[in-house]
C-alpha positions as CSV (number, residue, x, y, z in Angstrom):
1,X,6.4,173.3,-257.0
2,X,7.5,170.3,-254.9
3,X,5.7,169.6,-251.7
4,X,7.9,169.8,-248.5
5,X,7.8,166.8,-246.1
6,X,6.6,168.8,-243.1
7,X,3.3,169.7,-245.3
8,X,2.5,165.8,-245.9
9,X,3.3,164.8,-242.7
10,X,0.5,165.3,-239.6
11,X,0.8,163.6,-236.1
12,X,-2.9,162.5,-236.2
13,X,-1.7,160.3,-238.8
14,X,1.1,158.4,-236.1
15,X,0.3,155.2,-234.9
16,X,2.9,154.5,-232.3
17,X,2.0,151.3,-231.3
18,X,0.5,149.4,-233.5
19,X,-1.1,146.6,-231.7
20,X,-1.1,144.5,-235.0
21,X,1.0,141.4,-236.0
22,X,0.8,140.5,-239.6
23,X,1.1,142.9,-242.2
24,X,-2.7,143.5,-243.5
25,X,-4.2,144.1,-240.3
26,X,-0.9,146.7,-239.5
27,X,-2.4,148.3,-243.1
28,X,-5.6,148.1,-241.9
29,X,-4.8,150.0,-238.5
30,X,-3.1,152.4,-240.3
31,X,-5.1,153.7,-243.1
32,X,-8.4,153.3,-240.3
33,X,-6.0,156.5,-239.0
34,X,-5.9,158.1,-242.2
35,X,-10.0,157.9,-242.6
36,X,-10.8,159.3,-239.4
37,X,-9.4,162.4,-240.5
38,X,-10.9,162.9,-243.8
39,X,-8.3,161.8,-246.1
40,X,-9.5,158.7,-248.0
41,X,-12.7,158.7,-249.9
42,X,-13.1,155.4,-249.4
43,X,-10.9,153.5,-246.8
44,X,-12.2,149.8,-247.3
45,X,-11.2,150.4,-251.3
46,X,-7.6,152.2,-250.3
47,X,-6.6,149.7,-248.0
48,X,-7.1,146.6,-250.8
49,X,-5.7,148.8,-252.9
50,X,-2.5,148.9,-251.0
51,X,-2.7,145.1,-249.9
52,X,-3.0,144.3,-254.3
53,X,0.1,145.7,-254.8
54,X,2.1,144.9,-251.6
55,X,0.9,141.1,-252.7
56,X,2.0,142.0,-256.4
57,X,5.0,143.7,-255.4
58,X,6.3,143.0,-251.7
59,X,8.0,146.3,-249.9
60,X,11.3,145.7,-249.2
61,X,12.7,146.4,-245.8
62,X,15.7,148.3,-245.3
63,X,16.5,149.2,-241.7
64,X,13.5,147.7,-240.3
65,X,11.4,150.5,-242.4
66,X,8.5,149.4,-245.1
67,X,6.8,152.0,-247.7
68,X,3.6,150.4,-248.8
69,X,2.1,152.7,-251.6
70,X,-1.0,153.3,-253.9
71,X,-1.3,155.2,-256.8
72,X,-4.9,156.1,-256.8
73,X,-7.8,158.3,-257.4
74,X,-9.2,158.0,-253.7
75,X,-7.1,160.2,-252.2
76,X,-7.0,164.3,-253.4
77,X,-3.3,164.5,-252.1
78,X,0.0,162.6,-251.3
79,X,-1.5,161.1,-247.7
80,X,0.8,159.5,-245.1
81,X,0.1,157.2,-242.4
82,X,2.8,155.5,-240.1
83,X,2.8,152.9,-237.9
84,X,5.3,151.9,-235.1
85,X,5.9,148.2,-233.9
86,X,7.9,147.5,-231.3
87,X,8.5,143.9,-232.5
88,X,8.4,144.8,-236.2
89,X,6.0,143.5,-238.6
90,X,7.2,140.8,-241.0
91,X,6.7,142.3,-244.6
92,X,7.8,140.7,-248.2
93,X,8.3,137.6,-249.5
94,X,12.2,137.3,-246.6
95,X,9.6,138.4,-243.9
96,X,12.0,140.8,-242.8
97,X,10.8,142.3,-239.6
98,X,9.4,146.5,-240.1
99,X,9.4,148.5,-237.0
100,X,8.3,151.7,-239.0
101,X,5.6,151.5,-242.1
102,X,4.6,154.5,-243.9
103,X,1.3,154.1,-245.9
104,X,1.9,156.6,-248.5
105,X,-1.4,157.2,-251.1
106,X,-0.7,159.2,-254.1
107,X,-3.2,161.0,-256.8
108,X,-1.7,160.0,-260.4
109,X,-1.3,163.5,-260.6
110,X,1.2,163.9,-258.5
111,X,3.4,161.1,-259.2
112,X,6.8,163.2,-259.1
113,X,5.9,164.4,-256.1
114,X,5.5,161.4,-254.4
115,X,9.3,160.2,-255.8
116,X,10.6,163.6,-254.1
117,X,8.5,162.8,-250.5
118,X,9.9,158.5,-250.3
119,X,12.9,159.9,-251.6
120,X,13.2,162.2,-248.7
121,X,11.6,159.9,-246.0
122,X,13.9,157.0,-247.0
123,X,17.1,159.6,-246.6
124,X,15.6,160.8,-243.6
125,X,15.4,157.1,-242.1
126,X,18.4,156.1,-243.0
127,X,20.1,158.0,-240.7
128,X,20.8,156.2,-237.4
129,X,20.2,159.1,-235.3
130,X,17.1,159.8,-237.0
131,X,15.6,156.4,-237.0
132,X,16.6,155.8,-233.2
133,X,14.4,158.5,-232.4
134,X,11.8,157.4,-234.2
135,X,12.0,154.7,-232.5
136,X,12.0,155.9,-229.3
137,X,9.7,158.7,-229.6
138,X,6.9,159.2,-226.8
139,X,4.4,161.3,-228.8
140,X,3.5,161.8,-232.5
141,X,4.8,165.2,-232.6
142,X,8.3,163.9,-231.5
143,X,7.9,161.8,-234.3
144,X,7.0,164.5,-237.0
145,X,9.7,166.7,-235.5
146,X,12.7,163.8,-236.2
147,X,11.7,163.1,-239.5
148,X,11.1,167.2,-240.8
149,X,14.3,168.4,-238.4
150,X,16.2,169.8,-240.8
151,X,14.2,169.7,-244.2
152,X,12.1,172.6,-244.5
């Protein structure tokens, strides 16, 4: 059974201004989100793990968003944390700028799964409506709401 988007997706996990300027620290700031509330086993292992590949393979920025992943065994489910910079965040080896980064972690396990959910989000995101108010948005659950409107 696929996993909707509005099941992955929790407004704790919203970091709407990220007060970071380089891409490790924005990581860092996001997946410190993500182990407050219990969903990394070990945060300081996740986050390297994340940095490895983004080093090995760079995101690519489309519309000012980034998708940073890990396949790994430290999470227990498909976890997503997202960060918002007003400024944008430069990210890959063009240092195009990303105003929106979703931190996605994924078992092994669950590897389709996490094709449906970028799949989804990068749909979602590419819609200029949808990505304005993203952009825009005052409180997490603004956030959630644009980017599950729709997809339940």
């Amino acid at each position: 059974m696929a996993i909707a988007l509005s099941d992955l997706l929790d407004e704790r996990h919203v970091v709407l201004r990220l007060r970071s300027r380089k891409l490790p620290n924005a990581l860092r700031e996001i997946v410190q989100v993500l182990a407050q509330n219990g969903k990394i086993d070990d945060p300081q292992r996740f986050f390297e793990q994340v940095l490895a590949r983004e080093q090995a393979h760079p995101s690519v920025v489309e519309n000012g968003v980034a998708f940073p992943h890990s396949r790994t065994d430290l999470v227990n489910e498909i976890v997503i944390g997202i960060g918002r910079s007003r400024a944008g965040i430069p990210v890959g080896t063009n240092q195009q700028r990303a105003r929106l980064i979703f931190v996605i972690g994924v078992p092994e396990r669950l590897v389709n799964d996490y094709l449906i959910c970028v799949g989804t989000l990068v749909r979602r995101v590419k819609d200029d409506a949808v990505r304005s108010t993203l952009l825009r948005a005052e409180a997490p659950y603004e956030f959630i709401n644009a980017l599950t409107a729709d997809t339940l």
